[in-house]
C-alpha positions, 0 to 999 in steps of 0.5 A, spaced: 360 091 475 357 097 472 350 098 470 351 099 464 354 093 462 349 089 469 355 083 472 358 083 466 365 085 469 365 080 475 361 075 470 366 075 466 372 074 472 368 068 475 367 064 468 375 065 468 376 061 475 371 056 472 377 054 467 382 053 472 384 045 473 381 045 481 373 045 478 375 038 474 370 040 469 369 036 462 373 038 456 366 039 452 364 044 458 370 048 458 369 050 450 362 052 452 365 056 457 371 059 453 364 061 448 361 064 453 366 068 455 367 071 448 360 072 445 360 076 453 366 081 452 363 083 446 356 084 449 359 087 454 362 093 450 356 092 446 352 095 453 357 100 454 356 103 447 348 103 449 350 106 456 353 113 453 347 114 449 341 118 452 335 112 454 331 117 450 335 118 444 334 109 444 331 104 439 326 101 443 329 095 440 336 096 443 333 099 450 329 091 450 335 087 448 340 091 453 335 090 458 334 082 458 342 082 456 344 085 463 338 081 466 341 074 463 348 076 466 345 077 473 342 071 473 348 067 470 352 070 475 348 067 481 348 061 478 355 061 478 356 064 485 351 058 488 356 053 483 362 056 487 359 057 494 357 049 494 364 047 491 368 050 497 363 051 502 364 055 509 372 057 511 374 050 514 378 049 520 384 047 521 381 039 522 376 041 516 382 043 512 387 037 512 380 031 511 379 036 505 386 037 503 386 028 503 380 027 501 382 031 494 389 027 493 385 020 494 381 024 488 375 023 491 369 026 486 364 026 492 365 033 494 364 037 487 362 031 482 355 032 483 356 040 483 360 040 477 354 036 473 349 041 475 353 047 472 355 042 466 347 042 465 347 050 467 352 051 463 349 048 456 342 052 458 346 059 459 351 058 452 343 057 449 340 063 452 346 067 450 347 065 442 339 067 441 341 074 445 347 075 440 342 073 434 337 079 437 344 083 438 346 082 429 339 083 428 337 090 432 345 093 429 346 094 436 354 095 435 351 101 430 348 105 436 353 111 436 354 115 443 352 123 441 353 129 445 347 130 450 342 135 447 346 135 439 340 135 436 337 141 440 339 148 443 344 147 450 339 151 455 345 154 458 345 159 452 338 163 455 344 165 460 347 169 456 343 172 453 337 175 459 335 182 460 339 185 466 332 185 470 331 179 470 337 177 473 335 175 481 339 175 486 346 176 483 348 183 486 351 180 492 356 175 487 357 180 481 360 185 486 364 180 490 367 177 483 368 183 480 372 186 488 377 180 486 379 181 479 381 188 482 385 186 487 393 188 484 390 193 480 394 198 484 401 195 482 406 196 478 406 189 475 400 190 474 400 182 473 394 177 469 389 175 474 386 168 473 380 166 477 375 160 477 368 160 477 366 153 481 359 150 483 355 145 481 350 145 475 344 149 475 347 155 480 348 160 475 356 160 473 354 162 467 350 168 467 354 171 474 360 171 469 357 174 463 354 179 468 360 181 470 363 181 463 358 185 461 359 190 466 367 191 465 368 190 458 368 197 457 374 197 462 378 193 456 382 193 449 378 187 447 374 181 450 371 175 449 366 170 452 366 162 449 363 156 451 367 150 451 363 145 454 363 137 454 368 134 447 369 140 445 374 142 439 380 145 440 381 148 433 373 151 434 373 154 442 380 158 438 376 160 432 371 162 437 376 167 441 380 169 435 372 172 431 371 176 438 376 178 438 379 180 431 372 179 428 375 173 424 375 166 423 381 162 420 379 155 418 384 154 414 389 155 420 391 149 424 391 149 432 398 151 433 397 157 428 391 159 431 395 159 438 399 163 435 395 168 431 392 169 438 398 170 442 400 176 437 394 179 438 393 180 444 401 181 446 400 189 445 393 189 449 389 189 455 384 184 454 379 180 459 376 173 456 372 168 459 372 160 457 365 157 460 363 151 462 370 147 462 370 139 464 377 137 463 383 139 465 387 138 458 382 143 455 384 148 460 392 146 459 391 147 452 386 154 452 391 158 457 397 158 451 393 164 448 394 168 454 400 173 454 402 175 460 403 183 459 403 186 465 397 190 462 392 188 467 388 183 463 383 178 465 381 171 465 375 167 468 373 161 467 367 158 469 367 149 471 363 145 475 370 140 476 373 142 482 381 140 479 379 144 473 378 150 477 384 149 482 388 148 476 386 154 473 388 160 478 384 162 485 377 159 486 371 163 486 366 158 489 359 160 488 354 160 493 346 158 493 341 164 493 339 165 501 333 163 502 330 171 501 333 171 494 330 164 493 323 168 494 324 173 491 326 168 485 321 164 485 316 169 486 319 174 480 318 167 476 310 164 479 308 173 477 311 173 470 316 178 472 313 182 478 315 180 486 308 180 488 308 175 493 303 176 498 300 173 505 295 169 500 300 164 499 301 160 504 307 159 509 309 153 509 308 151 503 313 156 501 318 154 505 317 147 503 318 149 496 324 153 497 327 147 502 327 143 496 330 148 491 337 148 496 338 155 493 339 153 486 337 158 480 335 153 476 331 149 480 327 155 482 326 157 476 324 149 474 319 148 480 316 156 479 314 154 473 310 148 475 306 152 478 304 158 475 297 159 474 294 153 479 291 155 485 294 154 492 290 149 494 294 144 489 301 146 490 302 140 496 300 136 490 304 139 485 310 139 490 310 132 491 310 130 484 316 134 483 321 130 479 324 129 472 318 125 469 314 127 463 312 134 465 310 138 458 314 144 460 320 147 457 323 149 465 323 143 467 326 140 460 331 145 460 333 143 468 333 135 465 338 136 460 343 140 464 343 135 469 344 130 464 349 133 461 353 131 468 351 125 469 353 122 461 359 126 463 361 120 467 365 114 466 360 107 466 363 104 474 361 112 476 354 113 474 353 106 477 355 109 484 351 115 482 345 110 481 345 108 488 344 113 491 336 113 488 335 109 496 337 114 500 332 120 502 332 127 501 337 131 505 340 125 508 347 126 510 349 119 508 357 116 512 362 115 507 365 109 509 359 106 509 357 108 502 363 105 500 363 100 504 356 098 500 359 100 493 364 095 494 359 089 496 355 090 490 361 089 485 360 096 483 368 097 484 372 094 479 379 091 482 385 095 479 393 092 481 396 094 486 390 098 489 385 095 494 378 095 493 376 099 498 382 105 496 379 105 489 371 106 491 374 112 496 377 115 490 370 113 486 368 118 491 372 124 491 371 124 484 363 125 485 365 130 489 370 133 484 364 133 479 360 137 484 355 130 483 356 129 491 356 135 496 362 133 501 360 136 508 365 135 514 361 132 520 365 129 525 372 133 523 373 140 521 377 138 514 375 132 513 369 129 508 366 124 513 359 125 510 356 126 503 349 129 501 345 129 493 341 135 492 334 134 490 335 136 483 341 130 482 336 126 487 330 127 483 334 125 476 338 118 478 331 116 482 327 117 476 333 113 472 334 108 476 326 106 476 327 106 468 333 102 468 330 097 473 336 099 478 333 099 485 326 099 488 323 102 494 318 100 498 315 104 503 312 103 510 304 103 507 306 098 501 304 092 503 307 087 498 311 082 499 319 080 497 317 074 492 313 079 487 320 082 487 323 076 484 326 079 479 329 086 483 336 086 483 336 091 489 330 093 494 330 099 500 324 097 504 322 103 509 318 101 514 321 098 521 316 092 522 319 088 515 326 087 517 328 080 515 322 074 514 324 067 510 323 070 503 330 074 504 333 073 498 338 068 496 343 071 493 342 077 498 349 080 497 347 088 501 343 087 507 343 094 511 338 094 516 335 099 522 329 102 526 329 106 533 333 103 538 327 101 543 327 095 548 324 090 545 329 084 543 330 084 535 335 078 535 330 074 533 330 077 527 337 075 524 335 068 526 336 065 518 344 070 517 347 065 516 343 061 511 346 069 507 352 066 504 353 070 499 353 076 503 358 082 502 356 087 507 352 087 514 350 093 517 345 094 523 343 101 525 340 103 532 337 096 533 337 092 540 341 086 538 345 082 543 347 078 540 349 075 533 348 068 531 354 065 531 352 063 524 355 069 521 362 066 521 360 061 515 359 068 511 365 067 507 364 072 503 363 077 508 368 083 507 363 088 512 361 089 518 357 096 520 354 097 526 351 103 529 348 104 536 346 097 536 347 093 544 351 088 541 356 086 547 360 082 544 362 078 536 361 072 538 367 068 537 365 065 529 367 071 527 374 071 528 373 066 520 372 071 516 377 071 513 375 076 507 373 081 512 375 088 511 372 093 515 369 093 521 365 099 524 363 099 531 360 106 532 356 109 537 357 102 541 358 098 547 361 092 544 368 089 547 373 089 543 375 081 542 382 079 544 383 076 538 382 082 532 388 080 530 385 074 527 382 079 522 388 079 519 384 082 512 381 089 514 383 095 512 378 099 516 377 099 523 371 103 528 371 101 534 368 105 541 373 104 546 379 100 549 379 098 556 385 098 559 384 090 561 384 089 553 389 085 548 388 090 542 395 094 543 398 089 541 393 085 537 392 092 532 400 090 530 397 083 526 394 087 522 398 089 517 392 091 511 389 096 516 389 103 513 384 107 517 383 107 525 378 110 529 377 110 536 371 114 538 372 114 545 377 112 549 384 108 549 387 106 556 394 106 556 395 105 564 402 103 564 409 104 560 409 097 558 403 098 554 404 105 551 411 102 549 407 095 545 402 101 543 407 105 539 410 099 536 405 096 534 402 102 530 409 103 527 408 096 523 402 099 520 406 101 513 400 102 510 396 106 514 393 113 512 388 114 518 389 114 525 383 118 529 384 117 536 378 121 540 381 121 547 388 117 550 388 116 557 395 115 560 400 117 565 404 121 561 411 118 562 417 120 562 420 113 562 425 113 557 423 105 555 417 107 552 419 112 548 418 113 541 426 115 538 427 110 533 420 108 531 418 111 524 409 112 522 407 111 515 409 116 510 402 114 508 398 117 513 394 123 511 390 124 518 394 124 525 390 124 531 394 123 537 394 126 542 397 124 548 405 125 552 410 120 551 417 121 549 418 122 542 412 122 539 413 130 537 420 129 533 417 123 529 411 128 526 415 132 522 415 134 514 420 129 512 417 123 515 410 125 514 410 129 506 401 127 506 399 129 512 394 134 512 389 134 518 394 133 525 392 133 532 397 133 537 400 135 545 405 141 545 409 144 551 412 148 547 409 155 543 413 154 537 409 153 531 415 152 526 415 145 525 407 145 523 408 150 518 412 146 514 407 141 512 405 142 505 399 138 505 396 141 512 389 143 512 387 142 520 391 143 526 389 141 533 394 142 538 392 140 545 397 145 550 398 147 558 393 152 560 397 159 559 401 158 553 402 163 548 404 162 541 409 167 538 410 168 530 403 165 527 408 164 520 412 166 516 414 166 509 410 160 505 407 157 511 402 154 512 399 154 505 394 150 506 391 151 513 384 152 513 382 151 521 387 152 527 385 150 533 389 151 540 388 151 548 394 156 548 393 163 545 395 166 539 401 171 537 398 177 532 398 175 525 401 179 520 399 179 512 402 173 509 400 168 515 395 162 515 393 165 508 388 160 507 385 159 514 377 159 515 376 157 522 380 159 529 379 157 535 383 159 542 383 160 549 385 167 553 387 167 560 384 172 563 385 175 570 382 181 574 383 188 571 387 186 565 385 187 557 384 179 553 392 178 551 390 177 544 391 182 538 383 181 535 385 187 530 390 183 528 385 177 525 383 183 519 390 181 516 386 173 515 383 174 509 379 168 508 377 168 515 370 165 516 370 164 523 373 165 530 371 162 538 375 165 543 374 162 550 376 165 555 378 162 560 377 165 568 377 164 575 370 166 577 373 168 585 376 173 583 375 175 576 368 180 577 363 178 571 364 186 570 370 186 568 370 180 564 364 184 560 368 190 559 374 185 556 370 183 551 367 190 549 373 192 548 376 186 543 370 187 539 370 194 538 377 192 536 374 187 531 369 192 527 373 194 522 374 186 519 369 186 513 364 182 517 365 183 526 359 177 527 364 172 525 368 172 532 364 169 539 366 169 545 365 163 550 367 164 558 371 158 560 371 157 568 378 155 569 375 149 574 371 146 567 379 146 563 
């Protein structure tokens, strides 16, 4: 499902299922059937043609016969849905299934007959409704509605950058000296080879004018130059000329591609030339673009600007553009209120500043925007101002420009992604909202659409990578270094996808004070209500397919409120946040459906044991909770991904977790007992009958350490799929079964280590953090070698490292060791060394000590002495020390 085209996709699938012989219905209902079926795949690439096109740049006509066309799906849906809910009922048991299954061979119609008269009736009043909707279709000539590029008939607002005054250009000294140090580097060598660098951020943070700043700034520098925007659907034969007419001064229009390229090679083989190529969408753009360039080791240059991260990987190196710190954005935004002048003064006051500016997030673009808006309006109307802020009709050229640059990357999207986009109009700002959640819910509302060989629950995380991708989502690593667990969506996009998701009758969103009841939402497809005290009544939904809800943990009992669950039957996704529940109804085991179960901080002490029916049930989260995991959670044999808090070493789950052969993500957020060899050995043989999983996160493994060989790992073999490793404990083998040749996708690993050799972990090509549990006292030798490491961004260890030389760990952001530290000697760690870490950010040293004989003065004086050795690291605030009792390790 898409909004664009409402339930159209799923719509489509259902009527299909209806044909099939179980339904037994008449031969006159199955040619209505077959007519809807094609008169909706025509409106639904109808809808797909009006989807592309600006709401504003619409027929009135068209916007109303797409909205009632989507509507009409919907509704065709539930009752299609309801048909098929009342025709299989709840999951049977075994006693229940075989009276069916002799009930259906004695060709006893008493079980569907009835059903199928009503949809028969149901089906005629739809095929009605649809041919007046194809009528108003061929009258309006919606197939004649053409998707433009955003903004074709007006200015693209991004051309003012590249064209502003130097002095109105806030903030940009930092970027501007930053960029033009790293398209330096390797001008000192003989070589003297072609440097490629990649601008990368999202829309509104001045790419844009940073690369024409530092164009403008070096030309001088070069034989020739260029700088030419590409943008969304751009010519090929266009973005050539273009860099042929700077360059030569000439257009040649009668030229085709190839000897375009071709002219343009000849020009600049004897020539050191720099060339920007802004605003990139696509990576085929790109591939094509760089066959101008000639590698003629005369220090030329190449930038690109992009807001599409595989874009900027797949030209060179990534310069990724920061937001204004908050005394730029001040300085912007005061620049902007004064016509020009920074003339801020204590008049204004401070709270609504920081307000201002907190919204803003640092980008330029809405600095500028929201400046704007208040120019010449008196203090005492900013709160005002500031609470209307959005993208609704505001006669102002700022805030227009600032629409359509957001619009360009919202109809950059394919129709399933801008569906996703829109979903996230409910959550409020600053939020940072769970991944898998997320997901969780894309899937429940059928905005994820089903792909051969791929599950459902795959194919929305890659939905989401590709919103991170396009700078559309901002990625944050909350519970890992290295991995994107949450996700946030600054207020500018925020702004917009709320502003069209109320336009398109996408979601509604009641808060605490409205006091409107569900039934005059009769017609809301999706409702947010934020307000603790109206969870769930008896006007829920009927067709209720998302239900999430949460409130401050308190003590009093809200059970009561899931008395009607199971009346919910065609719920998809259940999520209880931080209420005090303590039991569910055992009800929710007729919840067919159900493929969702997500619950945080709720005082749930156990599933009751209905829920070991659903059988379509594919993730269950059980964070930040106390609730038993149930002896049989191998009976979910369905899940894909599995949260729970911990394991009790009296549980059934080591060898229960082996039934579930669909499981791709694992989370134990606490502990895992494995008190005796026999249950570490049903462990191990459990997860290696796992072939499809990708995610193994288990925060603490409690067990004895054995040397019994009867449990040991030799001969078992991980999935080769597995992309994040956390397994960290000792057992026979373990270690020789992680390795590059059994594990090529590994990319975050925490493990156990006795050894200080680091050979091994070097080896893995996709290896973005590392964490290895060791002994007190271990020191690592070399830190890389050639090729190492290629991807590591965080290093973690309870040893301590051996010095890096240039070339080890060159990606690496974050280092985290300890130090071993006894009287009256110097921290054994060459801290000067970090220099040779160019990309370093950060760095915690613990220093591990005995406080009865370590004086406190020597310990001062130790680390005095490393941190003057660290003064001559570009940045020396970056390092802290911690000191470690050795009792605390």
């Amino acid at each position: 499902m898409d909004h664009a085209t409402g339930a159209m996709g799923s719509l489509l699938l259902k009527l299909g299922k209806l044909l099939k012989e179980e339904y037994d219905l008449q031969r006159g209902i199955k040619e209505d059937i077959q007519y809807l079926e094609r008169e909706l795949e025509s409106m639904q690439a109808a809808l797909r043609k009006v989807g592309d096109v600006p709401r504003d740049q619409l027929d009135e006509q068209v916007k109303l016969w797409a909205n009632e066309v989507k509507d009409l799906s919907y509704r065709m849906e539930d009752i299609i849905d309801k048909f098929l809910v009342r025709v299989e009922g709840p999951e049977p048991d075994d006693k229940q299934h075989k009276l069916k299954q002799l009930i259906k061979k004695m060709g006893d119609l008493f079980t569907k007959g009835k059903p199928s008269h009503v949809i028969a009736k149901e089906i005629k009043s739809m095929k009605a409704r649809v041919q007046g909707a194809a009528d108003r279709r061929d009258r309006y000539r919606v197939h004649e509605v053409v998707a433009n590029p955003v903004g074709a008939t007006t200015v693209d607002p991004r051309l003012l950058a590249l064209y502003k005054d130097r002095k109105e250009l806030v903030g940009i000294d930092d970027s501007m000296n930053e960029l033009t140090k790293k398209l330096s580097v390797g001008d000192g060598d003989v070589s003297k080879q072609l440097k490629i660098l990649s601008v990368f951020g999202f829309g509104g943070l001045g790419k844009t004018t940073l690369a024409k700043a530092v164009y403008n700034k070096i030309r001088s520098q070069f034989d020739c130059g260029a700088f030419v925007p590409v943008g969304r659907n751009p010519s090929l034969k266009n973005i050539l000329n273009d860099v042929l007419l700077e360059i030569d001064g000439q257009k040649h229009d009668n030229l085709d591609e190839r000897q375009l390229i071709n002219k343009l090679q000849g020009l600049l083989r004897e020539k050191r030339y720099i060339i920007v190529i802004d605003d990139i969408w696509e990576t085929k753009t790109w591939e094509i673009v760089r066959c101008i360039f000639v590698h003629n080791n005369l220090g030329s240059k190449i930038i690109t600007t992009t807001r599409i991260h595989e874009v900027a990987a797949k030209a060179g190196e990534i310069y990724k553009i920061k937001p204004l710190s908050h005394a730029l954005s001040e300085e912007l935004f005061c620049t902007r209120l004064f016509y020009g002048r920074n003339v801020c003064t204590s008049d204004q006051p401070e709270e609504a500043y920081n307000k201002i500016l907190q919204k803003c997030g640092g980008v330029p673009l809405a600095i500028i925007t929201i400046a704007s808006l208040l120019v010449g309006k008196p203090v005492e109307v900013w709160s005002k101002v500031y609470n209307s802020i959005g993208f609704g009709h505001e006669d102002n050229e700022d805030v227009d420009n600032t629409r359509k640059i957001v619009l360009f990357s919202y109809y950059a999207l394919p129709c399933h992604l801008r569906t996703c986009l829109l979903y996230m109009s409910q959550y409020r700002e600053d939020s940072y909202i769970l991944k898998d959640s997320l997901i969780s819910r894309w899937v429940g509302e059928g905005f994820v659409q089903e792909e051969q060989g791929a599950g459902l629950f795959e194919i929305a995380e890659r939905y989401f990578n590709e919103l991170v991708n396009k700078s559309i989502l901002q990625p944050a690593e909350i519970l890992h270094h290295g991995i994107i667990s949450h996700c946030s969506v600054h207020d500018m996009v925020l702004d917009m996808v709320r502003l069209l998701a109320k336009e398109e009758n996408f979601l509604t969103i009641v808060d605490s004070h409205e006091q409107q009841t569900y039934p005059v939402y009769r017609n809301i497809r999706r409702l947010a209500i934020r307000n603790k005290n109206r969870l769930v009544d008896t006007h829920m939904p009927q067709f209720l397919r998302v239900l999430s809800l949460a409130g401050g943990i308190s003590y009093i009992d809200t059970t009561n409120h899931l008395e009607r669950l199971g009346k919910l039957v065609h719920l998809r996704y259940l999520g209880l946040a931080q209420m005090n529940i303590h039991e569910l109804p055992k009800e929710i085991g007729d919840l067919k459906f159900l493929h969702t179960l997500d619950f945080l901080e709720v005082r749930l002490q156990e599933l009751p044991q209905s829920v070991g029916q659903l059988s379509r049930l594919k993730c269950l989260w059980l964070e930040a909770t106390n609730t038993r995991v149930p002896d049989w959670i191998g009976n979910l044999t369905s899940l894909e991904m599995l949260c729970v808090n911990s394991v009790e070493d009296s549980s059934n789950f080591v060898n229960e977790i082996g039934k579930l052969a669909e499981l791709r993500k694992l989370r134990i957020g606490g502990s895992l007992c494995l008190p005796s060899a026999a249950m570490a050995k049903a462990w191990a043989e459990s997860l290696v009958k796992l072939q499809k999983i990708q995610v193994i996160d288990i925060a603490c493994i409690e067990s004895g350490g054995y040397d019994d060989v009867t449990c040991s790992w030799e001969g078992y073999a991980l999935s080769r799929q597995l992309r994040v490793l956390h397994l960290s404990y000792r057992q026979p083998g373990l270690l020789a079964r992680i390795n590059p040749l059994l594990l090529p996708s590994l990319s975050n690993l925490e493990v156990h280590v006795d050894a200080p050799d680091l050979q091994i972990f070097g080896m893995f090509p996709e290896l973005v953090t590392l964490k290895l549990n060791t002994p007190i006292g271990l020191h690592h030798n070399a830190m890389g070698a050639v090729g190492a490491f290629p991807k590591l961004r965080v290093f973690t260890t309870r040893g301590t490292p051996g010095r890096f030389v240039k070339g080890d760990m060159p990606c690496l952001e974050h280092l985290e060791f300890r130090i071993n530290f006894v009287q009256e000697s110097n921290l054994e760690f060459d801290f000067a060394s970090l220099v040779n870490l160019p990309l370093l950010q950060k760095v915690k040293a613990y220093i591990v000590h005995d406080p009865a004989i370590v004086p406190r003065a020597d310990l001062h004086k130790a680390v005095e002495v490393a941190r003057h050795a660290i003064n001559i690291l570009p940045d020396p605030s970056i390092l802290d020390f911690f000191a470690m009792p050795i009792s605390s390790d």
